[in-house]
Each structure stands twice: as structure tokens, then as C-alpha cells.
C-alpha positions as CSV (number, residue, x, y, z in Angstrom):
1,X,65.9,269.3,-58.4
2,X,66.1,271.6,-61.4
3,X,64.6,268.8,-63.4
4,X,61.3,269.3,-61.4
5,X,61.7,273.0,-61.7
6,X,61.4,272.4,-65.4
7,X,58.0,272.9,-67.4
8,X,56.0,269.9,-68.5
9,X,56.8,271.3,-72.6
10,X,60.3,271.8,-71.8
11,X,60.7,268.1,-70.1
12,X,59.2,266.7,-73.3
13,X,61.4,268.5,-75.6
14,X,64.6,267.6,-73.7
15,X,63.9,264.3,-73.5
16,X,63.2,264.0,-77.6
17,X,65.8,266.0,-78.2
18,X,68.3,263.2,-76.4
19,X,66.4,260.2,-78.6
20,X,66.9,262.3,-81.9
21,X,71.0,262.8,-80.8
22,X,71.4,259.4,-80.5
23,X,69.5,258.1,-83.1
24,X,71.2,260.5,-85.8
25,X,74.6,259.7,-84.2
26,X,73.9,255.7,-84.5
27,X,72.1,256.4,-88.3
28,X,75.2,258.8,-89.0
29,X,77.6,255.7,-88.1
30,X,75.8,253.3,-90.4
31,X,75.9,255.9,-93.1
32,X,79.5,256.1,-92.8
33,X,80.4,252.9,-92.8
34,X,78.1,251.9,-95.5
35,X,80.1,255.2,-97.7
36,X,83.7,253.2,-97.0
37,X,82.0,250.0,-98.0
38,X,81.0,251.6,-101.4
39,X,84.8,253.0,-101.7
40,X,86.4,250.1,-100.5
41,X,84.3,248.1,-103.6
42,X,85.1,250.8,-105.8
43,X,88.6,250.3,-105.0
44,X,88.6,246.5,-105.2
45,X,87.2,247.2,-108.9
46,X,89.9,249.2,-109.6
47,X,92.6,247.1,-108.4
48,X,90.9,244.3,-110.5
49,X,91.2,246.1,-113.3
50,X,95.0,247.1,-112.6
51,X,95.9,243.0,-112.7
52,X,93.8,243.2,-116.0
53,X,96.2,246.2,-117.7
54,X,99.3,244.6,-116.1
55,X,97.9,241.1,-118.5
56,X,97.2,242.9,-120.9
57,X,100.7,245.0,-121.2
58,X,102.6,241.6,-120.6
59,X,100.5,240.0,-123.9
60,X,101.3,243.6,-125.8
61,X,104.9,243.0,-125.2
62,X,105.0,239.5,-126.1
63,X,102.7,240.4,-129.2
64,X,105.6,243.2,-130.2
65,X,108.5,240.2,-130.5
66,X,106.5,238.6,-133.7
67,X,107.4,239.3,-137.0
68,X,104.9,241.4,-139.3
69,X,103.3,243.3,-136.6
70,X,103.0,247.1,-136.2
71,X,105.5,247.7,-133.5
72,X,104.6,251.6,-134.1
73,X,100.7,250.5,-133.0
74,X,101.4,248.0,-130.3
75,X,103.9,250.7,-128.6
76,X,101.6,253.1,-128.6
77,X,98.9,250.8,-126.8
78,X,101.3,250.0,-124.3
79,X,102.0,253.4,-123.1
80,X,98.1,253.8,-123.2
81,X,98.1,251.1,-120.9
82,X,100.9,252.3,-118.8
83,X,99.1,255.7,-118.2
84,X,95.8,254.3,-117.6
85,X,97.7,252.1,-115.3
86,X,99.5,254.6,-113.4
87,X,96.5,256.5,-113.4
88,X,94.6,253.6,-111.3
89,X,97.1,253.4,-109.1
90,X,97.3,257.0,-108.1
91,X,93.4,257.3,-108.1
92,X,93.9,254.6,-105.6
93,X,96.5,256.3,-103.4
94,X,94.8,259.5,-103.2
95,X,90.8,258.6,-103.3
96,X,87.8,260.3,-105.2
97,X,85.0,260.9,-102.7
98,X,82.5,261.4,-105.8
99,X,82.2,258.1,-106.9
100,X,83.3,257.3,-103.6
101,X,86.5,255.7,-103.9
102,X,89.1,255.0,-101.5
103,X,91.5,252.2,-99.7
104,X,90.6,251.7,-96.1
105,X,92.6,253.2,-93.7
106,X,94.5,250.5,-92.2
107,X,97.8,250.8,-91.7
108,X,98.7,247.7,-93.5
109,X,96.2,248.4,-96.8
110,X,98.6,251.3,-96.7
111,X,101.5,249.9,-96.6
112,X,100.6,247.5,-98.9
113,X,99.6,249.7,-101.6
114,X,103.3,251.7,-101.1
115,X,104.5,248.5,-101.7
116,X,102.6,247.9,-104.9
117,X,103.5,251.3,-106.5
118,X,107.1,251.1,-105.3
119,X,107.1,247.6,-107.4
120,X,105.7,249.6,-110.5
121,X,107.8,252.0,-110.6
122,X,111.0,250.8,-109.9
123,X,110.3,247.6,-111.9
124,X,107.6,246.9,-113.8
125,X,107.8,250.0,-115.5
126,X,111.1,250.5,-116.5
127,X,111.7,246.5,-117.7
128,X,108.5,247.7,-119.7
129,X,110.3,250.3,-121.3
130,X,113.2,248.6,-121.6
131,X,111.4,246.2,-123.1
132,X,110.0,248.3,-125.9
133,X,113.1,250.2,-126.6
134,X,115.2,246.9,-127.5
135,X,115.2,247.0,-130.9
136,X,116.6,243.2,-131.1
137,X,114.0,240.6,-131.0
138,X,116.2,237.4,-129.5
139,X,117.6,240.5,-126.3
140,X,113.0,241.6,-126.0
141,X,112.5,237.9,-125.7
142,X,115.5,237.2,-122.8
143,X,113.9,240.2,-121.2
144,X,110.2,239.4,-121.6
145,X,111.3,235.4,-119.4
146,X,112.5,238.0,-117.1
147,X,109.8,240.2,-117.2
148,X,106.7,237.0,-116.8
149,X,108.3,236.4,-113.0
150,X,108.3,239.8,-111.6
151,X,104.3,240.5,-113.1
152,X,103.1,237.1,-111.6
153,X,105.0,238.7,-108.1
154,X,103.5,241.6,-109.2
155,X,99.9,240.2,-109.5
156,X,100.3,238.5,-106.1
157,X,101.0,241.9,-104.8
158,X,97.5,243.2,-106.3
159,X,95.9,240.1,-105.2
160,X,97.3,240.6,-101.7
161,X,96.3,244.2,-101.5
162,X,92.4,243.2,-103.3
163,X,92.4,240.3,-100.3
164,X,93.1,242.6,-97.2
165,X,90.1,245.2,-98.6
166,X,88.3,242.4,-98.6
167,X,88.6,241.3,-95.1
168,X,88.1,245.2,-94.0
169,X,84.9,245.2,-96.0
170,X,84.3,242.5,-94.2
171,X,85.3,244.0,-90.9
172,X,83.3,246.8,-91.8
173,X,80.1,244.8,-92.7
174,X,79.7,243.3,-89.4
175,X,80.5,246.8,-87.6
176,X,77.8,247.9,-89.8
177,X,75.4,244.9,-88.9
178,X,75.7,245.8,-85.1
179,X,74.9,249.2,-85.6
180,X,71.4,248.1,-87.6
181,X,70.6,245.5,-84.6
182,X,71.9,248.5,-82.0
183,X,69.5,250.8,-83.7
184,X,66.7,247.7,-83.3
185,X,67.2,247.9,-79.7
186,X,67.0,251.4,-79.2
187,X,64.3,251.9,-80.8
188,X,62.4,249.3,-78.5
189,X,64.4,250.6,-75.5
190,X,63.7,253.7,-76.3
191,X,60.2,253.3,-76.9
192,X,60.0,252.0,-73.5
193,X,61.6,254.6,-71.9
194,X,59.1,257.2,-73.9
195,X,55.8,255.2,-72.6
196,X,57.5,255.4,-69.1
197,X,58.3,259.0,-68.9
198,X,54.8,259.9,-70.2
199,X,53.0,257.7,-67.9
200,X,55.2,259.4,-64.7
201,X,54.9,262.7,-66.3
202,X,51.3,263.2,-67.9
203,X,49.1,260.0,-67.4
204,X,50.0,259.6,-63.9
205,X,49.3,263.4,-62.8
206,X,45.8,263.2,-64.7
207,X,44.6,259.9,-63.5
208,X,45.4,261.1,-60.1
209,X,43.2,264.6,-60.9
210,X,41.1,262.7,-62.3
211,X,40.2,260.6,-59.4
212,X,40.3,263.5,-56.7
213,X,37.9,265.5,-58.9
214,X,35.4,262.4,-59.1
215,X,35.8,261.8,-54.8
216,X,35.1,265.7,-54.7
217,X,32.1,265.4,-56.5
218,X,31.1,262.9,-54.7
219,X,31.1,265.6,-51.6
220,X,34.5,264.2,-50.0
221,X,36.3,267.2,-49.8
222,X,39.1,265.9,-47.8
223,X,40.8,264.5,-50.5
224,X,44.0,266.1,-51.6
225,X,46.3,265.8,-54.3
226,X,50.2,265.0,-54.0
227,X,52.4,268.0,-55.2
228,X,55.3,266.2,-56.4
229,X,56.9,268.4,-59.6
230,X,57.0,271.9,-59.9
231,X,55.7,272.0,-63.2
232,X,52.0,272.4,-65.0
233,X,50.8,269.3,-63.2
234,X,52.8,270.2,-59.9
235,X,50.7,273.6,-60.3
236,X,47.6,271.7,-61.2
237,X,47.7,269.9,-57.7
238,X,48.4,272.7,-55.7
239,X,45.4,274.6,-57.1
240,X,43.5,271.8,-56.4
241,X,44.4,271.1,-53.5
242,X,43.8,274.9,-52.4
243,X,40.4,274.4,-54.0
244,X,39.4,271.7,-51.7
245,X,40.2,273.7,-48.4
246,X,38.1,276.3,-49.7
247,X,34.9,274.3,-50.4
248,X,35.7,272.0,-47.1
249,X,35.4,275.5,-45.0
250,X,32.5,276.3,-46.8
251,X,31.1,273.5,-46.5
252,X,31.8,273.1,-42.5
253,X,30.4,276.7,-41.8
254,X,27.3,276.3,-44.6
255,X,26.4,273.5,-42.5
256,X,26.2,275.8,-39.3
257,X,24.3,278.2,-40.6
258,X,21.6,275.8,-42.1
259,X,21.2,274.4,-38.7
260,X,21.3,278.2,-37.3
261,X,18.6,279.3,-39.7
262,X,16.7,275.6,-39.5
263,X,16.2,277.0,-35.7
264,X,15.9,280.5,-36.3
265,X,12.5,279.6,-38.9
266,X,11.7,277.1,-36.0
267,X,11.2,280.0,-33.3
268,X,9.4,282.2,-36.4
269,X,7.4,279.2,-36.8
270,X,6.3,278.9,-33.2
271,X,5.8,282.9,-32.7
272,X,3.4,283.0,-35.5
273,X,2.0,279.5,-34.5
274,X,1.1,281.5,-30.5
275,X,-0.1,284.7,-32.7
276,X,-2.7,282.9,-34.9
277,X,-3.7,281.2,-31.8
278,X,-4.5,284.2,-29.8
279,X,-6.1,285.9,-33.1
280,X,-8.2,282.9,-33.1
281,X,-9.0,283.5,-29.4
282,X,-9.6,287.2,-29.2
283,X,-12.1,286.6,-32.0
284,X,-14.2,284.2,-30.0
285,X,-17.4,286.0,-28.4
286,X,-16.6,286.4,-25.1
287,X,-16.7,288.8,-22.3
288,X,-13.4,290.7,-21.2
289,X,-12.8,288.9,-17.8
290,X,-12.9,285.6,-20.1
291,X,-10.5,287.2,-22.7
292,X,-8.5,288.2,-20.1
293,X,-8.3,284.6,-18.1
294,X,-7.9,283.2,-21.0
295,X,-5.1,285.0,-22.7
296,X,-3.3,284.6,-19.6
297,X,-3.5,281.2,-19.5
298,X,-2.1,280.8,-22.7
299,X,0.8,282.8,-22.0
300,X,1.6,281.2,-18.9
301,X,2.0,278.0,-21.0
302,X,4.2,279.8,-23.6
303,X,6.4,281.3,-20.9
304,X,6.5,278.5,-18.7
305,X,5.2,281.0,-16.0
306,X,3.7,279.6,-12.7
307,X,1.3,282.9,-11.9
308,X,-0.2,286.0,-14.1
309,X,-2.2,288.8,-13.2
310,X,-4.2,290.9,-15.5
């Protein structure tokens, strides 16, 4: 009830108001999903590149057991390495919304990735060190055969971590899909709904107006107009309708008074009619007995009178 209370304006405005809510909330979900696709990539770029340095540290320390090498040099590259690695893997952990950059937040990518850094730091690092501090080179090669297994487990562990952002991308990419085909539909639904609601709430109403005003013009002033909303158009009808039992009242009395005047001009008509007559009479040459006979002839037969006297 205190929807048809409401003004035409304020209908309309309600009703685009709803459409814009759910079409921002619906374009806000594909944005965000499309953002932690971005990161997710980000992040499987990033863990790409952290197989790459783990590679690459593994052929520094097997470059640092040859003879007639610059240990000095390839020790320094490796802790470059190591810090650009353990930079990666905290970048990571923590995120960088600017780039975007971020692991999904699925338990199991999380767990995964605690994993992954646990196996860094309490064993690919320190065999790395240990590594570079032997100073003998037959003790760096018996730790480099022991060093080879734990990066390829190491590498699996990336490899597992890169596959299950994958498959959430992936998860992700088909959420994202159904929102772009849900936002298809309701635009056509709610294009629909629009061309219904203003056919019920402004094309209706007028065609309606539009045909009482035509049968009123066409002098059929018992028409009248349904008042079914209390707004502009609800107002619209009732002035109409108020209209039409004014000009039906006039109308019924002005006919009334035509036919009271029609016979009022009739009797005028008929008075003057008798008074030319008798003008015409009394100027006729005649003696005053004659005059008189005759004149009361004629008004016998006006009055309908069966005997005169003079």
C-alpha cells in the first residue's frame, strides 16, 4: 500500500536505484575476482622464478668445488641469490597489493607455502651454507650428492605449491565466467522488468487518458477513468474523472434549458405572429362595428374561447 502512496519520480528512482545495487555488486564481484587472478599469476611468476634461483644456487655450489675459480665471487652470488630468494618467498607469504600479488587464500595454498619455507629454512639453507663454509673440496662434493636430493624435493614442493594456484585460478576463472553470463542475464531480465514497470506505471495510465479524453470529445461524457495508484497518474484520473461529472451535469441541465428557451422563443414567436396580424387588421379600412367583430373573432381563435362580446 505505501508503494502506491509513492510519487511517480520517486517509484522510478527506487526502482533504478535497486538495478544500479545489483549491477555494481555483480561488476564489483568480477572485479574482485579478476584482482586475485592478476595476484595469483603474479605469484605463480614468482614462484617460477624461486625454482629458477634454487637452480641456479645448486649450479653456483657445484661451480665453487672446481679448481681455479673465484670462490670469493661465486660466494658472494650465492648469498645474492639466497637473499633474493628469501626475499620471494616472504613477498609471497605476506602479498604486495600494488602490483597485486598474493597466494589465494585456501587453506591448503597456505599450508603449502609453510611447508615450502619451513623446507628453506631448516634445510636448504643451512646445507647451503654449510656447503660454502667447507673449505675441503672432496667433504663440498659429499655434501653437494646430499644437497641435489633435497632441491629436486624441494622443487617438487614449488611445483606443488605453483600447481594448486593453478587450479584456484582456475576455480576462480569459471566463478568469474558465471558472473559475466549472470551479468548477461540481468541485464536482459532486467531490461524486461524496466519495459514492464513503465508500461504499468506511465504507458498504461496515458493510453488509458488518452482514450477517455478522445470518447469525451466525442460528447460521451460517461466515461470515467480507473483510480488505481495514488500517485501523479492516480491524481490525473481523479481530476478527470471529476471533470466528466461536471460537463455530464452541464450538459444534462444545458440540454433543459435549450428546450426551455426553444419554447419560451416559440410562444414570443406566436405573440408577435397574433400582434402583426391584428396591426395588419386594424389597418384595413373598415368601419368600427367591423373592427370590432373582427378583432373578436380573432381572439376567440387565439383563446380558444366559445363567445365574446365587445
Amino acid at each position: 500500500m505505501a508503494a502506491l502512496n509513492q510519487k511517480l519520480g520517486t517509484k522510478i528512482v527506487n526502482i533504478l536505484i535497486v538495478f544500479f545495487f545489483v549491477a555494481l555488486a555483480a561488476i564489483g564481484m568480477t572485479l574482485y575476482i579478476s584482482w586475485q587472478l592478476e595476484g595469483a599469476g603474479a605469484a605463480i611468476n614468482d614462484a617460477g622464478s624461486a625454482r629458477m634461483r634454487s637452480y641456479r644456487v645448486a649450479y653456483l655450489l657445484s661451480q665453487g668445488t672446481r679448481e681455479n675459480t673465484d670462490a670469493a665471487a661465486i660466494k658472494e652470488e650465492i648469498l645474492q641469490e639466497i637473499n633474493l630468494f628469501e626475499s620471494t618467498l616472504r613477498i609471497l607469504e605476506e602479498g604486495n597489493p600494488v602490483r597485486p600479488l598474493f597466494l589465494p587464500k585456501e587453506q591448503e595454498v597456505q599450508q603449502q607455502m609453510k611447508l615450502l619455507h619451513q623446507e628453506w629454512t631448516e634445510k636448504i639453507k643451512p646445507l647451503t651454507l654449510e656447503i660454502m663454509g667447507s673449505e675441503k673440496a672432496a667433504g663440498q662434493l659429499m655434501l653437494i650428492d646430499a644437497y641435489q636430493p633435497a632441491l629436486l624435493n624441494f622443487v617438487e614442493m614449488v611445483n606443488k605449491l605453483v600447481l594448486m594456484v593453478e587450479e584456484s585460478n582456475t576455480r576462480n576463472t569459471t566463478l568469474l565466467r558465471s558472473f559475466q553470463i549472470s551479468l548477461v542475464l540481468l541485464s536482459m531480465l532486467g531490461t524486461l522488468i524496466l519495459i514492464y514497470l513503465f508500461f504499468v506505471m506511465v504507458i498504461r495510465p496515458v493510453t488509458k487518458l488518452q482514450d477517455g479524453i478522445q470518447r469525451m470529445a466525442a460528447a460521451d461524457f460517461s466515461v470515467r477513468l480507473p483510480v488505481q495508484s495514488q500517485d501523479e497518474f492516480g491524481a490525473l484520473a481523479d481530476g478527470f474523472n471529476q471533470m466528466a461529472d461536471r460537463l455530464q451535469n452541464l450538459y444534462g441541465t444545458l440540454e433543459d434549458r435549450v428546450q426551455e428557451k426553444t419554447r419560451n422563443l416559440e410562444d414570443k414567436n406566436q405573440e408577435l405572429a397574433i400582434l402583426y396580424e391584428f396591426a395588419a387588421f386594424l389597418n384595413k379600412p373598415a368601419s368600427v362595428e367591423d373592427l370590432c367583430r373582427g378583432v373578436l373573432k380573432k381572439l376567440m381563435g387565439v383563446l380558444a374561447a366559445q363567445g365574446g362580446l365587445v
